[in-house]
N, C-alpha and C positions, 0 to 999 in steps of 0.2 A: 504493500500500500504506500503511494508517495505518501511526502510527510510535506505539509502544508505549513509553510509561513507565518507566523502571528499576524495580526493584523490592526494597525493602531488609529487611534485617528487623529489627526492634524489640521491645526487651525493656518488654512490656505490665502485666505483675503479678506480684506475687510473694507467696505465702503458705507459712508452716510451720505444724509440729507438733512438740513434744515430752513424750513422757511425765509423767506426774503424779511417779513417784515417784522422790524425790531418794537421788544417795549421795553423801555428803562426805567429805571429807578424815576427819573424824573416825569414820565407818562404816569406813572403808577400817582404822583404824589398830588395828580389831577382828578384823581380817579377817589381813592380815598386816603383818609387820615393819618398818610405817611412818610418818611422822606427819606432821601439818598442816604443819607449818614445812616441814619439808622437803620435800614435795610443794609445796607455794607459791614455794619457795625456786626450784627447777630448774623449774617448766612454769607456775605462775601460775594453775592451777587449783583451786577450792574445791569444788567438788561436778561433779556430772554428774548427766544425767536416765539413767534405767535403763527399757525396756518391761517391760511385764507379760509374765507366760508365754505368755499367750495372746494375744499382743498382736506381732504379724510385720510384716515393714519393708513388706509390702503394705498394710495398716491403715494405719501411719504416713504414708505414701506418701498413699492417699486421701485422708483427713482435709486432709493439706497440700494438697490438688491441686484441692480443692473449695472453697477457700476462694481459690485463687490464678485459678480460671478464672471466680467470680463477683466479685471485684477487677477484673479484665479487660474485666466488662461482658459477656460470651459465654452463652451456654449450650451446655451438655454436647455437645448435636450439632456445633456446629464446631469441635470440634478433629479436624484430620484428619490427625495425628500424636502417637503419647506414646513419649518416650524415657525410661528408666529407667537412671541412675547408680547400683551396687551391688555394694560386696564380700560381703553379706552376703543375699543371695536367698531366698526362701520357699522353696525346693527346689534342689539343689546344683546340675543344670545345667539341667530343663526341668519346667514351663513356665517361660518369661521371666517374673518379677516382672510385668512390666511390662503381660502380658499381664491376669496376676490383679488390677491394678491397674482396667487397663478395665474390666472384669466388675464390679468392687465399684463404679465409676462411673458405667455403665451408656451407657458408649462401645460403639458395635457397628461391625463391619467396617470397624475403620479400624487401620491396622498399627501395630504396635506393637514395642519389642525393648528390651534390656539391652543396656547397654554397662560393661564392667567396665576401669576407670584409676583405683582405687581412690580417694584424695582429690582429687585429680586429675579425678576425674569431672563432676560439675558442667558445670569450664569445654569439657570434652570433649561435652557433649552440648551446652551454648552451640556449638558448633563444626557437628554437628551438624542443629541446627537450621537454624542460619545459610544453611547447604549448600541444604538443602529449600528454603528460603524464597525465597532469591537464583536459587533454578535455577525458580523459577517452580511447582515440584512441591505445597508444601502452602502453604497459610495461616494457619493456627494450631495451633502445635506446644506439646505440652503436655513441658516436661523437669523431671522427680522426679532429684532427690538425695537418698535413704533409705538408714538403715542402723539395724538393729538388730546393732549392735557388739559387745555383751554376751552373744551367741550366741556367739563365737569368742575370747573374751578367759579367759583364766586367772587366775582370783581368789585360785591361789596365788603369781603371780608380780608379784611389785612393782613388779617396769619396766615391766608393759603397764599390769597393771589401773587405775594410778592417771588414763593419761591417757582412755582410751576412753567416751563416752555413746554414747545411740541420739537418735536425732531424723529429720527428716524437712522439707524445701522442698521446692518447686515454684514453675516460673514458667511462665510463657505468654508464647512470641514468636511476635508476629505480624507478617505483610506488611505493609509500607505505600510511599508511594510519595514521603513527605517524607524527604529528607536531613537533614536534623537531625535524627531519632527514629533514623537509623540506627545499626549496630553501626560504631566507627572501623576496630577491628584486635583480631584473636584469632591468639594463637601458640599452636602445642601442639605439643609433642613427649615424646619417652622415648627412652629409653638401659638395656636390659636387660641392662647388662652387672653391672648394679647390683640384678639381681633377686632378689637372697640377702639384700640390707639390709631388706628387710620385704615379708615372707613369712608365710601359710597352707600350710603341707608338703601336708595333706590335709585330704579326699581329693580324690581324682587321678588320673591313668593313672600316677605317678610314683610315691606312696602309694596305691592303693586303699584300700577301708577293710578293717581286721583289728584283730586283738584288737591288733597291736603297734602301730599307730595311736594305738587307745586310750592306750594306756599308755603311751605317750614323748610322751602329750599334743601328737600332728602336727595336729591337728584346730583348735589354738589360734596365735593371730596369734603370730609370731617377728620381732623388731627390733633390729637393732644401734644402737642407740639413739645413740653418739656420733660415730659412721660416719654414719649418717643426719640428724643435727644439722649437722654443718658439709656437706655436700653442700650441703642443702637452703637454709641462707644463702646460701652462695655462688651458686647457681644461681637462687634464687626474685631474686636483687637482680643479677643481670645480664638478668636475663629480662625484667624488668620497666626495666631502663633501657636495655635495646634498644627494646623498644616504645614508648617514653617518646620516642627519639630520635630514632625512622622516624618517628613522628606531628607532630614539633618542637610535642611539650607537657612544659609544665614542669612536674615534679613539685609546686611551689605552687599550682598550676592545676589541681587532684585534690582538689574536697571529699571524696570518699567513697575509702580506699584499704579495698579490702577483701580482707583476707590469708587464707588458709588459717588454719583457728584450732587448731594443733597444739599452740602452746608458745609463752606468753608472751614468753621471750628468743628465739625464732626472729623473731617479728613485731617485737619491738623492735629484731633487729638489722639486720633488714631495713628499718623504718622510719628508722631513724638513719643507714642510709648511702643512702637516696634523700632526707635532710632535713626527711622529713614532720613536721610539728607534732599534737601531740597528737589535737588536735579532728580531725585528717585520719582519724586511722586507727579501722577499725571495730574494736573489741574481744567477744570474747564469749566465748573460752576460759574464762574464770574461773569462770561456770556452767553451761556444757554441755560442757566437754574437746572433744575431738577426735572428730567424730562426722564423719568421713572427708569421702562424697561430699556428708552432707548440711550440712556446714561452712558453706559459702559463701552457700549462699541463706537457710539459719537466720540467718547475721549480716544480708546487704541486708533481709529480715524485721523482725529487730531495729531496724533504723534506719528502717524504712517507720512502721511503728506507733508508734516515740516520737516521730514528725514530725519526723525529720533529714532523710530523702528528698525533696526535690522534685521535680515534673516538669522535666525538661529536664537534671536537674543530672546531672553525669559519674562515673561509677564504674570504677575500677582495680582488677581481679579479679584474684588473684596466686595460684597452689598446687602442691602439688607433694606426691608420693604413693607408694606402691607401683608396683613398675613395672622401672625408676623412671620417675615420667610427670612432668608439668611442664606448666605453661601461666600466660596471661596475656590478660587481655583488655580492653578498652577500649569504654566505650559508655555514653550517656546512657541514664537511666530515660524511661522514655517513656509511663508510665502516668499513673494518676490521684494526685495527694500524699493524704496522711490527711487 
């Protein structure tokens, strides 16, 4: 009997999208009872990208996912998976995003679904993928992190609106058969005992929709916003120094740490108690706020296109979400550098 290869999976490309049109700190302090400093002061954010009306996390989604599968070197026909990260869906439970996502790319008969762990999602469909790849089932899985944000945020309320944008990654993991292109280690878990710290009420089997929906504004993202700050330290920096410890890598040994991009002092405090140095950590908060699941690939984007990324070189994926979900990941780029 031949003896068959391992089979790993590896993260091949990665491309985003985010909207043209900007809000800033200073729009925002027209809007409500807020202002620059102080929004810069608590999250480190100056603006956010915002989609157009007509412009749905399906669109965003595309856009990013065509540019991430011809990075990659592929054509449209081999990808024979697309997973979709999304709190915020073209339609409240069907079709899948994910599905509207094929169509506009012109993927035919190859499965497709949503997966909802709200920031959290990304590395949740990294997980995902890995799963396929490793069980020998696909060869190139296409996973979107989109979110049109600014469909669910309340522009009268000053503790959401200030942190939320909409944006849109993608990346493409494919099989291969080199260990070194492979993923090291991906954690993921949740704890819903924490499900009330940030929350959409409706609608729902819990909320359906009615006029009192409307009106007690359930339809809008709800967050306990200093309950969900110190969780999220505590948890995003043991999570990451567990995996740090199973793999005996040193956090000096991490060119790319690439954090959830919620809040400036969330990443710096997590940065400061794994040691990291400046240059280590990817930043991107500051002009696209917290744009949930598609966080994380918008930042490794960020650092692919200004030629930080190399091939080979290692990235530490850290997030944590509505849920409450949580993950971490560990893996070289394995694509092509700028």
């Amino acid at each position: 009997m031949a003896r068959t290869e391992p089979v790993y999976a590896s993260f091949r490309a990665i491309g985003a999208y985010v909207p043209s049109k900007v809000l800033s700190n200073a729009d925002l302090e027209k809007m409500v009872d807020t202002s620059d400093e102080w929004i810069l002061k608590r999250t480190g954010i100056s603006e956010r990208r915002i989609a157009a009306e007509d412009e749905y996390t399906s669109d965003m989604a595309t856009k990013a996912s065509k540019i991430a599968i011809e990075r990659a070197g592929l054509e449209i026909s081999d990808i024979d998976l697309l997973v979709c990260a999304t709190v915020t869906p073209d339609y409240f439970n069907m079709p899948a995003t994910s599905c509207i996502i094929s169509d506009k790319l012109g993927i035919k008969n190859v499965q497709a679904f949503d997966i909802s762990a709200a920031c959290s999602g990304f590395v949740y469909a990294l997980s995902v993928a890995k799963a396929f790849i490793e069980s020998g089932m696909k060869k190139n899985v296409l996973i979107v992190g989109a979110e049109k944000f600014s469909s669910i945020v309340d522009y009268t309320d000053r503790t959401t609106c200030i942190l939320f944008g909409d944006g849109a990654g993608a990346a493409v993991i494919s099989a291969t058969n080199n260990q070194s292109e492979a993923f090291i280690d991906l954690h993921a878990s949740a704890d819903g005992s924490y499900a009330d710290f940030l929350v959409t009420p409706a609608p729902g089997c819990v909320h359906p929709v009615s006029q009192k929906v409307i009106d007690e504004g359930l339809n809008f993202v709800q967050m306990k916003g200093n309950e969900t700050f110190k969780l999220a330290v505590k948890t995003l920096t043991k999570d990451v120094k567990d995996i740090l410890a199973k793999n005996e890598i040193a956090s000096e040994d991490i060119p790319h740490f690439v954090p959830h991009q919620a809040n400036y002092r969330i990443i710096k405090a997590v940065g400061d108690a794994l040691k990291m140095k400046e240059e280590q950590v990817v930043l991107t908060v500051g002009k696209y706020g917290n744009t949930s699941a598609a966080s994380i690939p918008m930042a490794i984007n960020d650092i692919w296109e200004s030629g930080r990324l190399k091939k080979g070189e290692l990235m530490l994926l850290d997030t944590f979400g509505g849920g409450l979900t949580w993950a971490s990941a560990l893996l070289p780029f394995s694509g092509e550098s700028k």
